[in-house]
C-alpha positions in Angstrom: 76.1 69.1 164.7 78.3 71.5 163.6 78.1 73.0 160.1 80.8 75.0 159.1 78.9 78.4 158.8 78.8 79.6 162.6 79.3 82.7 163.8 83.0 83.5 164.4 84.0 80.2 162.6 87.8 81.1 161.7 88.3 77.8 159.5 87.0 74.4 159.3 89.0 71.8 157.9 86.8 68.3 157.4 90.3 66.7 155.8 88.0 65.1 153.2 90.4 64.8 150.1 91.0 61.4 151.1 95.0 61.9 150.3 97.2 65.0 149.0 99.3 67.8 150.4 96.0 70.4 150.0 93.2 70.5 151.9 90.1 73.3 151.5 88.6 75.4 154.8 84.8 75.4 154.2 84.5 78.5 155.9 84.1 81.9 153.8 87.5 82.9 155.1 88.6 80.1 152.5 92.2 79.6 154.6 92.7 76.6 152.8 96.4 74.7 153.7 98.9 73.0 153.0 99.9 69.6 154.2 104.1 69.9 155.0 106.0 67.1 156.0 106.1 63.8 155.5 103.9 61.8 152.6 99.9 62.9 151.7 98.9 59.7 153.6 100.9 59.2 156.4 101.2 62.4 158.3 99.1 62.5 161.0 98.8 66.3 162.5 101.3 68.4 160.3 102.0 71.8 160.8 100.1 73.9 158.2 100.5 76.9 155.8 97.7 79.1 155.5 96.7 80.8 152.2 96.9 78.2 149.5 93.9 78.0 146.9 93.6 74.3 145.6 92.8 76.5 141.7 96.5 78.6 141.9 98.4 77.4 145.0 98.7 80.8 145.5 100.7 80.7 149.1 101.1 84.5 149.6 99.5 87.6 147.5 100.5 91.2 149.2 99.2 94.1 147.1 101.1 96.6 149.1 99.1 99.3 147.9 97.7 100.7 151.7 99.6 100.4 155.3 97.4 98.0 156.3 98.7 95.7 153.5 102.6 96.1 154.6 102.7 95.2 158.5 99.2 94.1 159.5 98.0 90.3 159.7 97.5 88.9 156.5 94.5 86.6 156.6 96.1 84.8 159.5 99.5 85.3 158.9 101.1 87.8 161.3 104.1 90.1 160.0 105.5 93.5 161.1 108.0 95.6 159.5 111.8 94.9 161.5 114.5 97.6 160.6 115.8 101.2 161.4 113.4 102.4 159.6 109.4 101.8 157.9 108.6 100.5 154.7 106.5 103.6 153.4 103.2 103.5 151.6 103.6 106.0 148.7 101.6 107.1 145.8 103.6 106.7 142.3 102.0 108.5 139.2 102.8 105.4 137.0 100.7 102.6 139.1 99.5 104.2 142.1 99.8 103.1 146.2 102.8 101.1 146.5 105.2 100.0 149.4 108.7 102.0 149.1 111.8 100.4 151.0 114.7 101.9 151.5 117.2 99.4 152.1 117.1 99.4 155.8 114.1 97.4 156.7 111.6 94.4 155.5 108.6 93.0 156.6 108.7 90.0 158.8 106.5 86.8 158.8 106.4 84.8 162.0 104.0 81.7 160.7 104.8 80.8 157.1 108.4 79.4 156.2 107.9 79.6 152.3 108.2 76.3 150.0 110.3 73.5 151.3 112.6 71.2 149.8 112.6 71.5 145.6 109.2 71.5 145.2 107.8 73.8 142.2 107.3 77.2 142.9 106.4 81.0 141.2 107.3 84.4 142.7 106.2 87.6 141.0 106.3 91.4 141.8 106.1 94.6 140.0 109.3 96.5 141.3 110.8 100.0 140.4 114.7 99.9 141.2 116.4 103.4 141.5 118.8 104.6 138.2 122.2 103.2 138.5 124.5 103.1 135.6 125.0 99.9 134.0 127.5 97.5 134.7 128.4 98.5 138.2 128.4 95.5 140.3 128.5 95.1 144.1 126.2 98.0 144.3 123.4 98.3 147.2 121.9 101.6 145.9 119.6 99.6 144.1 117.2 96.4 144.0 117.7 93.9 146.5 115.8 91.1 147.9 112.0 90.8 147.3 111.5 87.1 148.7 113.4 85.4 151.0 113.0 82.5 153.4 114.5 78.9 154.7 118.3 78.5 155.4 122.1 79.7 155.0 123.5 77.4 154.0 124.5 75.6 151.0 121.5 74.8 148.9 118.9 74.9 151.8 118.6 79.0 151.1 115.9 80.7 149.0 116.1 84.7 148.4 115.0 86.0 145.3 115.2 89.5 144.1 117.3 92.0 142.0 121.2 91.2 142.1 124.5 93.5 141.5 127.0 90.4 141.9 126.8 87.6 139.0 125.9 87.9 135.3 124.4 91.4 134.2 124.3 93.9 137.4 121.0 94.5 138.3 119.2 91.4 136.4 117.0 89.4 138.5 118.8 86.6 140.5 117.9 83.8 142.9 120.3 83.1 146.0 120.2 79.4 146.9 122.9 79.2 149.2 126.6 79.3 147.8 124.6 78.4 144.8 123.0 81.3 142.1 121.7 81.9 139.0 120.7 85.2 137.7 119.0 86.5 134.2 120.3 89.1 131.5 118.1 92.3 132.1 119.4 95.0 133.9 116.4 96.3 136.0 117.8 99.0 137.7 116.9 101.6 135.0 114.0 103.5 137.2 111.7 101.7 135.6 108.5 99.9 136.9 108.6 96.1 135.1 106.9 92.8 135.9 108.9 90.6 137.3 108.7 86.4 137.9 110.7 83.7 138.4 109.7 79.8 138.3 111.0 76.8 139.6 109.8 74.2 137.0 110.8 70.5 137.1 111.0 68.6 134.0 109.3 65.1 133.1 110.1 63.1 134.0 111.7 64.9 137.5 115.6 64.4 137.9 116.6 63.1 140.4 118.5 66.6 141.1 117.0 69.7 141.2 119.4 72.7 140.3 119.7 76.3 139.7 119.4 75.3 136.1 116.0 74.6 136.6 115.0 78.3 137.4 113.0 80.6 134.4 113.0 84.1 134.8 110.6 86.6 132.9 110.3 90.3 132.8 107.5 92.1 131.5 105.8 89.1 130.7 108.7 87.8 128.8 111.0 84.8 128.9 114.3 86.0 130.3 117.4 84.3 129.5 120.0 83.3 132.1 123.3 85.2 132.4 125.2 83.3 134.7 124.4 80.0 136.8 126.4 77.9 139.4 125.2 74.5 140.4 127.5 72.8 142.2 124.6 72.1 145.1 121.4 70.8 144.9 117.9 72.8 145.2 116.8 71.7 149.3 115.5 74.5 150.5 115.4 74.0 154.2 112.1 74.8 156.6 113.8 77.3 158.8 113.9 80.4 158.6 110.2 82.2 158.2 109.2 84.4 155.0 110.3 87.8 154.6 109.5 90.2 151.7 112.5 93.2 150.8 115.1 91.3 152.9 117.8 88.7 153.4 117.5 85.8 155.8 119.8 88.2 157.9 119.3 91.5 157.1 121.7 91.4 153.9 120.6 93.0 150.5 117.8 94.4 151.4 115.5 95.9 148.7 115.8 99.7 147.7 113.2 100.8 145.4 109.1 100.2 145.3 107.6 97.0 145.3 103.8 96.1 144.6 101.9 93.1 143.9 103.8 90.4 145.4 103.1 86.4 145.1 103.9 83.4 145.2 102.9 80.3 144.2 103.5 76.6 145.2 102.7 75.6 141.7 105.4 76.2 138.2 103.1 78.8 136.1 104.0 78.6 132.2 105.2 80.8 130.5 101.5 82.1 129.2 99.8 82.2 132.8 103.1 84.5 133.5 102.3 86.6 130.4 98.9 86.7 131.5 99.3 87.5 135.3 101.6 90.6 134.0 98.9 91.8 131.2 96.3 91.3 134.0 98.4 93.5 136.4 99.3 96.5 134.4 98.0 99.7 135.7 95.5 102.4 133.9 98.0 104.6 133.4 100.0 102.1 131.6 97.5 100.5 129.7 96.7 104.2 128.5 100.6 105.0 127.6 101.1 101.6 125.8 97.8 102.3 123.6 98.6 105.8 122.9 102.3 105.4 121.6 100.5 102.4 119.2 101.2 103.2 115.6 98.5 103.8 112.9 97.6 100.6 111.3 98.8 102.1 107.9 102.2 102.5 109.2 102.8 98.4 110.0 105.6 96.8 108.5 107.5 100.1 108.4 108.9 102.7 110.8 107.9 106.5 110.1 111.1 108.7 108.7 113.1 109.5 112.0 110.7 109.0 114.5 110.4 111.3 117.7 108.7 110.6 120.8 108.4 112.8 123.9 107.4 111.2 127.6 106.7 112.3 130.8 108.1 111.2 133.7 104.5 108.6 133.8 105.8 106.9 131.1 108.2 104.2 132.7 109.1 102.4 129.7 111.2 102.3 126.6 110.4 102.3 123.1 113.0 100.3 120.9 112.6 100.5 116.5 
């Protein structure tokens, strides 16, 4: 009888939860899936999507910090970089190996089509968008897509990233098709900043899910909308596969640096998005944000015109 633990065992799937969308691989390799189509009990042989943890739903995690991590398999899930060009591995003084894209290529998934439908989901990244100067819209020297997947076409698309078009330029935006909604931070300052956005339902669930739904956070913090249409409801179709730093067809690509990219197929609050970005900071930042910290005799006031001088490893503001 088989056990689960031979040699060259890629998964092994007992389908034991008795219902569910999720089901565990026993194997070390811990491929565990998720159940799409149909209901928990009545699908009989669905297709699957590797990568999903039953603890975090976490569908997709790409560090991006080596080559291996931009265009190799990931744990099963074969991608490649598509383009004119390659998505560079680069070493940036502020949080170290990253993937740089320069607006003329993305990486390509071939076996994972995202989250269907309007199911709950989180995407996060760390991104660095190149200086423009705010308020100039339509711009593609900038941000981009980070995420997209599913179909064009009203409602049924899903690309998230950092927009130029609605609301503040450069704030973070989600494309659903003839449908958007975007937030109020203008991102495209050089800058490296955490970056989420979460589909969250409400309880009870409406029976329409819209772009109103969305949340947006930077840095750890709530980020309020800017601009919104929802004149279509949330169905993002099962089409089109994944594909990190571009557009289901080669629009808005990303320009800039991207690094530690999820998501999940669950809503994370607004303290597990705090904590994922406090979790995520980088030595060199951790070691900035304690030395600029002001001596604890100096709380509840601001030092007689204040002066700070940073380096080019800084990548953030200070505001009194």
């Amino acid at each position: 009888r088989l056990q689960g633990s031979e040699t060259g065992l890629i998964g092994y799937w007992p389908f034991d939860e008795i219902r569910g969308h999720y089901t565990d691989d026993h194997t070390a390799n811990k491929n565990h899936c998720l159940l799409k189509g149909g209901g928990p009990a009545i699908c009989p042989a669905p297709p699957i999507v590797p990568m999903i943890t039953r603890a975090s739903k976490l569908l997709l995690h790409m560090t991006m910090d080596d080559d291996e991590d931009l265009c190799l398999e990931k744990k099963g899930l074969p991608c490649s970089v598509q383009g004119t060009s390659r998505v560079e591995c680069v070493i940036d003084e502020s949080r170290g190996e990253c993937a740089k894209f320069d607006g003329a290529s993305h990486i390509q998934f071939s076996t994972i089509s995202g989250i269907w439908g309007s199911k709950p989901r989180t995407i996060s990244a760390w991104v660095r968008c190149p200086y423009v100067a705010p308020g100039q819209k339509g711009s593609d020297a900038s941000g981009g897509t980070i995420v997209s997947w599913g179909k064009d076409a009203p409602g049924m698309k899903y690309s998230f990233g950092v927009q130029a078009y609605l609301g503040v330029a450069g704030s973070l935006g989600v494309d659903l098709g003839r449908e958007s909604v975007c937030g109020s931070t203008n991102l495209r300052d050089g800058q490296w900043h955490h970056v989420a956005v979460v589909l969250e339902l409400p309880d009870p669930a409406p029976s329409t899910v819209t772009a109103a739904h969305h949340r947006f956070y930077v840095d750890g913090h709530p980020d309020a909308l800017s601009a919104c249409t929802h004149h279509f409801p949330v169905t993002t179709a099962v089409e089109q596969d994944l594909r990190v730093g571009g557009d289901l067809f080669s629009r808005m690509r990303f320009r800039g640096q991207l690094q530690d990219v999820r998501i999940y197929a669950q809503p994370l609050d607004a303290q597990a998005v705090y904590e994922l970005y406090e979790s995520t900071l980088s030595d060199q930042q951790i070691a900035m944000r304690q030395a600029l910290q002001f001596p604890a005799h100096t709380f509840g006031r601001v030092p007689n015109h204040p002066t700070f001088h940073f380096g080019s490893e800084a990548n953030f503001t200070v505001e009194l």
